[in-house]
C-alpha positions in Angstrom: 108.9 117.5 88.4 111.3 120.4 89.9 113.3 122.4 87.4 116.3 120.9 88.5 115.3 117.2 87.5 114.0 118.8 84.4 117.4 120.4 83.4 119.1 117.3 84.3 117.9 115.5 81.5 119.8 117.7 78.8 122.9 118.4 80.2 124.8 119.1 83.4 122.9 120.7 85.9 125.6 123.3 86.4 125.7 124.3 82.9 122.0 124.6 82.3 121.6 127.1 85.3 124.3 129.0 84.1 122.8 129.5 80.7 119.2 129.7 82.0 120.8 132.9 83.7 122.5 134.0 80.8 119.3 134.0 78.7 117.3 135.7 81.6 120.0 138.6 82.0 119.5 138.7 78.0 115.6 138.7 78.6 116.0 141.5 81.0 118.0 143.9 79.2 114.7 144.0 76.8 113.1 145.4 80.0 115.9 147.4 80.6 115.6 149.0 77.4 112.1 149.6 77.6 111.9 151.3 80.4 114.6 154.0 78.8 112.5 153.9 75.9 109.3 155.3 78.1 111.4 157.6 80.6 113.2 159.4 77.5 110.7 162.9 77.2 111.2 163.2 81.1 114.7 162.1 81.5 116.3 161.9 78.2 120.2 161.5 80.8 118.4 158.5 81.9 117.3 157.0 79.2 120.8 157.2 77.9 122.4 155.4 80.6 119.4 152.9 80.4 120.3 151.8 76.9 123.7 151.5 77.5 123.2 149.4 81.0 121.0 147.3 78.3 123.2 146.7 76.1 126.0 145.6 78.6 123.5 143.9 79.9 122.5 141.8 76.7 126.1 141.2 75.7 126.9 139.6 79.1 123.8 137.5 79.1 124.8 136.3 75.4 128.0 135.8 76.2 126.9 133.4 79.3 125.1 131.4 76.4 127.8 131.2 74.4 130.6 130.3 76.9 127.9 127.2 77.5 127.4 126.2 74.0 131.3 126.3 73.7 131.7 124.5 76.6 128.8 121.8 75.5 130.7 121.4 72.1 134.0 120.9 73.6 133.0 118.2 75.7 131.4 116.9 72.3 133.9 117.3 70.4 135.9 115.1 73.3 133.6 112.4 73.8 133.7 112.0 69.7 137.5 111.7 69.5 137.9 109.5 72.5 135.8 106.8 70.9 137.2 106.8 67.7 140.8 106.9 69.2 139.9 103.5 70.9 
């Protein structure tokens, strides 16, 4: 099974790699803040700029997830009304 026949089962295929990349940029801004977290003694200018990038980083990740879940409720929220219009 590839990931792609896996994610099709859920939802467009389109929309599940778009939030798969939204949670990974969100996973990696964890590693982004760790590393500033052990360079801050040596390079405290760094480690600064490390956990602001992180944080950028994290809020454009979870705003990729949201924009999906939006997007995943609105086509919900379409498919409800259509069938009870008729």
């Amino acid at each position: 099974m590839t990931i792609r026949s896996y994610l099709d089962r859920f939802v467009h295929p389109w929309v599940a790699a778009i939030a798969t990349v939204g949670a990974l940029l969100w996973l990696a801004s964890f590693v982004v803040a760790a590393i500033g977290l052990g360079i801050r003694t040596s390079s405290p200018l760094w480690s600064i700029q490390l956990f602001a990038a992180s944080g950028y980083l994290g809020l454009f990740g979870m705003g990729t997830i949201a924009a999906c879940a939006l997007w995943l409720g609105g086509v919900r929220v379409v498919q409800v009304t259509r069938r009870f219009a008729g």
